[in-house]
C-alpha positions in Angstrom: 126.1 130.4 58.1 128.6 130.3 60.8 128.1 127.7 63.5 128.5 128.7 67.1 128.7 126.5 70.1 125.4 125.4 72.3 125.4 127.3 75.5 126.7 123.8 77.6 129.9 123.7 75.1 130.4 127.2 75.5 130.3 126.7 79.4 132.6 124.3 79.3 135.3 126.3 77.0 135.1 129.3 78.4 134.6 128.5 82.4 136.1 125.3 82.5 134.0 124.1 85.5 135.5 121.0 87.1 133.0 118.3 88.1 133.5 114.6 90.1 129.8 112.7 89.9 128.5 110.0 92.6 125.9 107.3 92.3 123.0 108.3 92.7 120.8 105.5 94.9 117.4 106.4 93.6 115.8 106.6 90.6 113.4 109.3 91.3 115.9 112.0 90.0 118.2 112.2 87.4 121.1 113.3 89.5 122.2 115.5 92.2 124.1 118.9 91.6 126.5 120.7 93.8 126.0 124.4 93.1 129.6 125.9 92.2 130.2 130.3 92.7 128.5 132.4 90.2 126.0 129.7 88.9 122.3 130.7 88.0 119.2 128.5 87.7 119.1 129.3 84.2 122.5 128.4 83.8 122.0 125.0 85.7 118.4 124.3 84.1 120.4 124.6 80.4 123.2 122.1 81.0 120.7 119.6 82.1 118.7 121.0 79.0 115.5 121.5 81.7 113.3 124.9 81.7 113.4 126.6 85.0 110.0 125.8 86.0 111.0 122.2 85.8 114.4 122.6 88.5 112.0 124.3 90.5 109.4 122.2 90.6 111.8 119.3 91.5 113.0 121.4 94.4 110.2 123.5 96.1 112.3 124.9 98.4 113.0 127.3 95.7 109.4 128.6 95.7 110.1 129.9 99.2 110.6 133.0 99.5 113.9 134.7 99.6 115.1 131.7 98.6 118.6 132.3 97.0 120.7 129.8 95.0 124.4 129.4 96.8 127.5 127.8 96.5 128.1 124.2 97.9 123.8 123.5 98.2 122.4 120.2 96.0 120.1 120.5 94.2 117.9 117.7 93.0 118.0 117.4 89.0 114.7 115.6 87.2 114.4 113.9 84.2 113.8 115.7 80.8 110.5 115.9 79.6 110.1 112.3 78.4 113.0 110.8 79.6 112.8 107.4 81.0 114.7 107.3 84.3 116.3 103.5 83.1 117.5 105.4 80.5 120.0 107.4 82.3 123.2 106.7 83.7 124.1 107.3 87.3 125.5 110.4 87.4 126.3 112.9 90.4 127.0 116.1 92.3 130.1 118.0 91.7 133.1 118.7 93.5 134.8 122.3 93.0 138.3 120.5 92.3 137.7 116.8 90.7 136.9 116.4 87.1 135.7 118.1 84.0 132.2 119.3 83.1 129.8 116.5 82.3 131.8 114.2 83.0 129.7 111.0 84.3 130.6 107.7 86.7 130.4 104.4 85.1 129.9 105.0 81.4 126.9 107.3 81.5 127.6 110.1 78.5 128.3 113.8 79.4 126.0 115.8 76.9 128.4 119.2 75.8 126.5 120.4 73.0 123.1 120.2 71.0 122.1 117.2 68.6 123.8 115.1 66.3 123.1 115.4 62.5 125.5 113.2 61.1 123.7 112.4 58.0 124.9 115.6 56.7 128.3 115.5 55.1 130.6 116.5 58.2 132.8 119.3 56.5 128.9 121.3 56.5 128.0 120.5 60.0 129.0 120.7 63.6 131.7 118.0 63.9 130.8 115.3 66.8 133.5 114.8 69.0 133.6 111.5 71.3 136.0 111.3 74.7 136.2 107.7 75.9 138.9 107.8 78.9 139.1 107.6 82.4 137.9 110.8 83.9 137.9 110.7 87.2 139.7 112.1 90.5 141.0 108.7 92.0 144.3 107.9 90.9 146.7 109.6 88.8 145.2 108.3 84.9 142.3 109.6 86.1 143.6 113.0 87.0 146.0 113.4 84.0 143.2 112.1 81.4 141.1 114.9 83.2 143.6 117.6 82.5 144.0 116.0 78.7 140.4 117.0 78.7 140.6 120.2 79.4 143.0 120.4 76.9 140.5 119.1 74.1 138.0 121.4 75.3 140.6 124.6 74.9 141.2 123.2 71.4 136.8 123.2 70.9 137.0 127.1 72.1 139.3 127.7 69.6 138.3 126.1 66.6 134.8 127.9 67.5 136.9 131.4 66.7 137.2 129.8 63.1 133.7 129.1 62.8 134.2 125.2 63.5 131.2 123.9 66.0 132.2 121.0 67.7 129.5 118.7 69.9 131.3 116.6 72.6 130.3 113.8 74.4 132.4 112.9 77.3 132.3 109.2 79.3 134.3 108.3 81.9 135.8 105.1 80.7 137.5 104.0 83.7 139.6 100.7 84.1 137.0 99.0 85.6 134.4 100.0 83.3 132.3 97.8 80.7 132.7 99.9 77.6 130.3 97.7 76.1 127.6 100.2 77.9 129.1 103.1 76.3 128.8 101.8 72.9 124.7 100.8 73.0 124.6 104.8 72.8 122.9 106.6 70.4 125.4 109.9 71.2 128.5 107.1 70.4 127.4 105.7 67.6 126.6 109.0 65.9 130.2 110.2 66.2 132.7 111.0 63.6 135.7 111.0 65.8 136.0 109.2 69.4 139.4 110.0 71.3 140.3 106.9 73.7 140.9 104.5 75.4 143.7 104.8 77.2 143.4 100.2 78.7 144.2 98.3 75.9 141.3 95.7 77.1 138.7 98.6 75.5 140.0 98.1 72.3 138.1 95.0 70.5 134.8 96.2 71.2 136.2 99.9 70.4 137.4 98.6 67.2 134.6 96.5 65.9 132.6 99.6 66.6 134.2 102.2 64.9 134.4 100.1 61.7 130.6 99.2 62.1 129.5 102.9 62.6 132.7 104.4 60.2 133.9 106.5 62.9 137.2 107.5 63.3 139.2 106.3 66.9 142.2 108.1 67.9 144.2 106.3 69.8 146.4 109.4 72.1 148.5 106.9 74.4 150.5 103.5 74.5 148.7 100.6 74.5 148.8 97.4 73.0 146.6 97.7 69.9 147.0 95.2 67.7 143.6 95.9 65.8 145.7 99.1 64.2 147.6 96.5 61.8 143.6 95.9 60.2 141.3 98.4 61.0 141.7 101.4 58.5 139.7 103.6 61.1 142.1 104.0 63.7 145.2 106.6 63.7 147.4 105.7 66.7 149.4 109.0 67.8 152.1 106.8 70.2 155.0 105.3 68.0 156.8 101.7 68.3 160.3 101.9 70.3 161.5 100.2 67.3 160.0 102.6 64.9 161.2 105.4 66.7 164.3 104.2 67.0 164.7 103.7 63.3 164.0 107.1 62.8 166.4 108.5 65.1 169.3 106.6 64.0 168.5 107.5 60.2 168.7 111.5 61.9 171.4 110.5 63.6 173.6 109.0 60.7 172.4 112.1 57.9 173.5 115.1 60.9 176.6 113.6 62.3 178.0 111.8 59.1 181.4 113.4 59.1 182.0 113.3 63.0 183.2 110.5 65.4 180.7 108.9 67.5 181.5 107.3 70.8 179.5 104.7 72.4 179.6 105.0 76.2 178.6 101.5 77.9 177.3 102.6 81.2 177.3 99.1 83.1 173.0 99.1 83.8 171.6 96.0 83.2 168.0 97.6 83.3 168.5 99.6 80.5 166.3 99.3 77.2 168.6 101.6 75.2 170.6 98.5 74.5 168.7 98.2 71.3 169.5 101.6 69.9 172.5 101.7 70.2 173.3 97.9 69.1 171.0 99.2 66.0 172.7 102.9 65.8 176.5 100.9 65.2 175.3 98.5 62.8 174.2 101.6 60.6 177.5 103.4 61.0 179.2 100.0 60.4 177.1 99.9 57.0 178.2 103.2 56.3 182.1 103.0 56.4 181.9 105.4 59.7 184.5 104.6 62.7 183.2 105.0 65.9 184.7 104.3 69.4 183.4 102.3 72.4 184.4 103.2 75.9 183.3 102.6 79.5 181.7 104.3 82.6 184.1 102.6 84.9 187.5 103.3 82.7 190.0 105.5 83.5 190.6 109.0 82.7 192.9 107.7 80.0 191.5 104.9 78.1 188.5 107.2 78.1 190.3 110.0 76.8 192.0 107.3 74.0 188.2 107.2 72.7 187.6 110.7 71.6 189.1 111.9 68.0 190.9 115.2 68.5 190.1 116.5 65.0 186.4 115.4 64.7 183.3 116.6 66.3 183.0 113.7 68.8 179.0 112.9 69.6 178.4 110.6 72.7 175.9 107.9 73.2 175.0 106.3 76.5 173.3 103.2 76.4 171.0 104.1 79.4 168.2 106.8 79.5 168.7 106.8 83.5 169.9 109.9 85.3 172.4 108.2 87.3 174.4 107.0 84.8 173.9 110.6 82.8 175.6 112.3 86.1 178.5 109.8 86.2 178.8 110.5 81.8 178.8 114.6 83.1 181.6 114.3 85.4 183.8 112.2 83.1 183.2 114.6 80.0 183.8 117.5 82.2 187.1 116.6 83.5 187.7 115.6 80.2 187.6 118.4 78.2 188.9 120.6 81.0 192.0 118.4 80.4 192.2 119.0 76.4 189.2 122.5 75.9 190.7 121.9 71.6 188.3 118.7 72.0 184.9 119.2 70.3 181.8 117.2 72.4 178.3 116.7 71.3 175.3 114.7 73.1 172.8 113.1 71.5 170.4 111.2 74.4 166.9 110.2 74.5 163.6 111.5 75.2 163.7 110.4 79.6 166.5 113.3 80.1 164.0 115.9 79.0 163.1 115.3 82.8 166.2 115.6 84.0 166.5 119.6 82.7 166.5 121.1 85.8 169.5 120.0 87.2 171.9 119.1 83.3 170.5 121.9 81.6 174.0 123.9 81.9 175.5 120.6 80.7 173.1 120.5 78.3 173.8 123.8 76.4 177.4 122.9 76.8 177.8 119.6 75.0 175.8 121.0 72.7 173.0 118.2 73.0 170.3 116.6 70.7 167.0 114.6 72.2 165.1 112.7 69.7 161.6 112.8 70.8 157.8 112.6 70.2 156.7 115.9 71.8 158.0 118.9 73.4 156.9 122.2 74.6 159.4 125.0 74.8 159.6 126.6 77.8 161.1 129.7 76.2 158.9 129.9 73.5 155.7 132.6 73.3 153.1 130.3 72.5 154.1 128.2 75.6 153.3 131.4 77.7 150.4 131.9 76.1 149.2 128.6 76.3 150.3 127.7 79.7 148.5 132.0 80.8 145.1 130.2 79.1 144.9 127.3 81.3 145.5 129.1 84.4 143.0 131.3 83.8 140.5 129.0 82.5 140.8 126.2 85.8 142.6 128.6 88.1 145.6 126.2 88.4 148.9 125.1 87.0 149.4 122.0 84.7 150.8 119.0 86.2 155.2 119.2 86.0 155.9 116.0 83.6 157.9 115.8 81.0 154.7 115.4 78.8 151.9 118.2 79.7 148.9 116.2 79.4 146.3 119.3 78.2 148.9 120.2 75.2 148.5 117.3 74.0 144.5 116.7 74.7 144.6 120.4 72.8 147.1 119.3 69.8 145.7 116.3 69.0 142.1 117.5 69.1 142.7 120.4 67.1 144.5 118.6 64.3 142.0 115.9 63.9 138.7 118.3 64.3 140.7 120.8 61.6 141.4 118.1 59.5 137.3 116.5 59.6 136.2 120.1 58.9 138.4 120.8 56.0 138.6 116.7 54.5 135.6 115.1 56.3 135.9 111.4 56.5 138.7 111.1 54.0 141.3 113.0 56.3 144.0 110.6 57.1 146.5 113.1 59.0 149.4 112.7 55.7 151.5 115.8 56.0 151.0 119.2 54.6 147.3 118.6 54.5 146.6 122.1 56.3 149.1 124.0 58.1 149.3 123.8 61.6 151.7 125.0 65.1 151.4 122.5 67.2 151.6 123.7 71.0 153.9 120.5 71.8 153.1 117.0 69.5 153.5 117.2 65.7 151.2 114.8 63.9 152.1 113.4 60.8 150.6 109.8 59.8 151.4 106.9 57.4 149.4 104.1 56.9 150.0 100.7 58.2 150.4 98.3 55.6 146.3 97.2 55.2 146.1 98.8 58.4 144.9 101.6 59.9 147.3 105.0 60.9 150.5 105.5 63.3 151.9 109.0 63.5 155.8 108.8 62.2 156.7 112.7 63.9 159.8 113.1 65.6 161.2 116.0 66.9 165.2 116.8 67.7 165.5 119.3 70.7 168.7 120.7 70.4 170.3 122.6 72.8 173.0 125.1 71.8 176.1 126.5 73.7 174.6 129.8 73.1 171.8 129.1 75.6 169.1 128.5 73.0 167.1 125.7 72.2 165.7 124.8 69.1 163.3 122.4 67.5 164.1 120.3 65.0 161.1 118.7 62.8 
């Protein structure tokens, strides 16, 4: 029989209602609400699963009448029917423009669906979805987690249009918090997946725990986790510098192997491209390919001596900054100004995806590649789309980083929620396991010696002289 979403989850997907809680002082109630527009007592009695005669009997001004329920009042929230007040987190009123629904300070749960039943096998069942990061309106993890959120909630709506019922429990894990209070739960230990943490400090209680209650922990950020390298339970979606670099220079090498590279040294001793490109000219080196080595700070002609006039040439700076990547511009355009027979390609590094607004011409016109882990196309349809849904749903933009924080909250809970449904606990994220578009982070993951999972995607954005950009998996 097809599952459908409890009325809270469905609230959540569809409205999107944004919520920031407070401490309450007493322990007589539960928690105070802050009434947003077009809510109903019925509508506020279910999220706090409470009948109506119990929200009004905790606030008897309601039996006054022409009494009427508006925007901006608190209300005063009991506990359930046999609900022990000591058993409940503080939690708060909400704020029309702070975090996401059911959301909770400290580590108190956010209840987004109906019960757990996880001793049935989870491919025949509502899937039960754990959110362990910092949720919260105070600084800026807080607000982009928060929008990651909203993201994984999008990702719920839609797997519930393919008959796939998720229940979600939300905490807000914040930096300060003791996750050790999050993990005494029943609603966390009955999970099959929990999505966090983003402080690397959560992550040996969070590990012991998901290999004592076999729940998979997805990792969706950097942080140090060494626990990966043992713990077969946890898939880690951020790759190593070093791993990524591998992979770039093995694309690298296979798509430019009959053109002449030139290495640009670009005189900043901050960078950390230094590796790369130290690594990228041993592997030409072991291949029998000639490359050249030039300078920021040469001269029009020694850097004109560098580039091969029957070759494509592809540059390499060995700094990410923009800077040096506006100084690199200059010289290649009064460069090939000077000799328009010479061919120029650019292949950079994720950090310039920022810089698009002002290099994109440049871009499209040294015909450049940009090895990186994610990337959402602004020219693309499903971008629209997807970017038209959120606005709708919370009645505001994403945040403009290089990385939009609710793609990815959607991607990776869509793949791993898929993958449960279809495999159940023997999904390990391999590819071609189902097929998938991802809105803007591929997944694809390898195992980690003994270890648990680290995704190995990379993608190769390449923009084309003919003002198109394409993808490259």
């Amino acid at each position: 029989m097809k599952r459908i979403l409890s009325y809270f989850l469905l609230l959540a997907a569809l409205n999107f209602a944004v919520m920031q809680l407070y401490a309450q002082s007493t322990s007589k109630w539960r928690t105070m609400h802050k009434v947003k527009k077009k809510e109903t007592l019925f509508g506020i009695a279910n999220m706090y699963d409470l009948t109506i005669e119990e929200l009004i009997n905790a606030n008897p001004e309601m039996k006054i009448q022409g009494y009427e329920l508006k925007k901006g009042d608190f209300i005063c929230i009991p506990f359930a029917k046999g609900e022990q007040p000591d058993s409940v987190a503080n939690e708060s009123a909400a704020d029309d423009d702070s975090v996401t629904d059911g959301a909770v300070s400290g580590t108190g749960s956010a209840k987004v669906s109906g019960r757990f039943a996880a001793a049935t096998p989870v491919q025949q069942r509502a899937i039960n979805l754990g959110v362990m990061l910092p949720l919260h309106d105070i600084n800026g993890d807080g607000r982009r987690m928060v929008e990651y959120y909203r993201g994984v909630l999008m990702a719920c709506d839609s797997l519930k249009r393919q008959g796939i019922s998720v229940n979600v429990h939300a905490w807000n894990t914040a930096e300060d918090s003791d996750i050790s209070q999050v993990l005494r739960e029943e609603a966390a230990q009955q999970c099959d997946v929990i999505i966090g943490p983003l402080y690397s400090k959560q992550m040996p209680a969070l590990s012991e725990f998901v290999t004592q209650h076999d729940i998979l922990l997805v990792i969706p950020f950097s942080i140090n986790a060494p626990q990966l390298f043992n713990n077969g339970n946890i898939f880690q979606i951020y790759q190593s510098q070093s791993s990524f670099n591998e992979t770039a220079i093995s694309r690298f090498v296979e798509r430019f192997q009959d053109a002449h590279p030139v290495v640009i040294d670009c005189n900043d001793t901050t960078s950390n491209k230094g590796d790369f490109t130290f690594r990228l000219r041993r592997s030409l080196e072991s291949k029998g390919v000639l490359y050249s080595i030039t300078n920021l700070k040469s001269t029009e002609s020694t850097f004109a001596k560098a580039f091969s006039h029957d070759k494509q040439n592809v540059v390499v700076l060995n700094t990410g900054r923009s800077q040096e990547l506006n100084i690199a511009m200059a010289k290649l355009n009064t460069l090939t100004m000077s000799n328009p027979e010479l061919k120029v390609s650019l292949f950079g590094y994720a950090d310039w995806l920022g810089f698009t607004r002002y290099q994109l011409e440049n871009f499209y016109k040294y015909d450049t590649y940009l090895p990186t882990p994610y990337y959402m196309n602004p020219l693309s349809s499903q971008t629209t789309r997807f970017e038209q849904r959120y606005r709708t749903n919370f009645h505001a933009d994403m945040m403009a980083t290089t990385q939009r924080f609710a793609a990815a909250g959607f991607d990776h809970a869509f793949f791993f929620l898929k993958g449960l449904h279809k495999y159940g606990k023997t999904f390990n994220g391999a590819a071609g396991m189902f097929g998938y578009q991802p809105i803007q982070t591929p997944l694809r993951f390898e195992r980690i010696g003994n270890g648990g999972f680290q995704n190995r995607t990379q993608l190769l954005v390449h923009y084309k002289p003919e003002h198109k950009i394409e993808v490259i998996q």
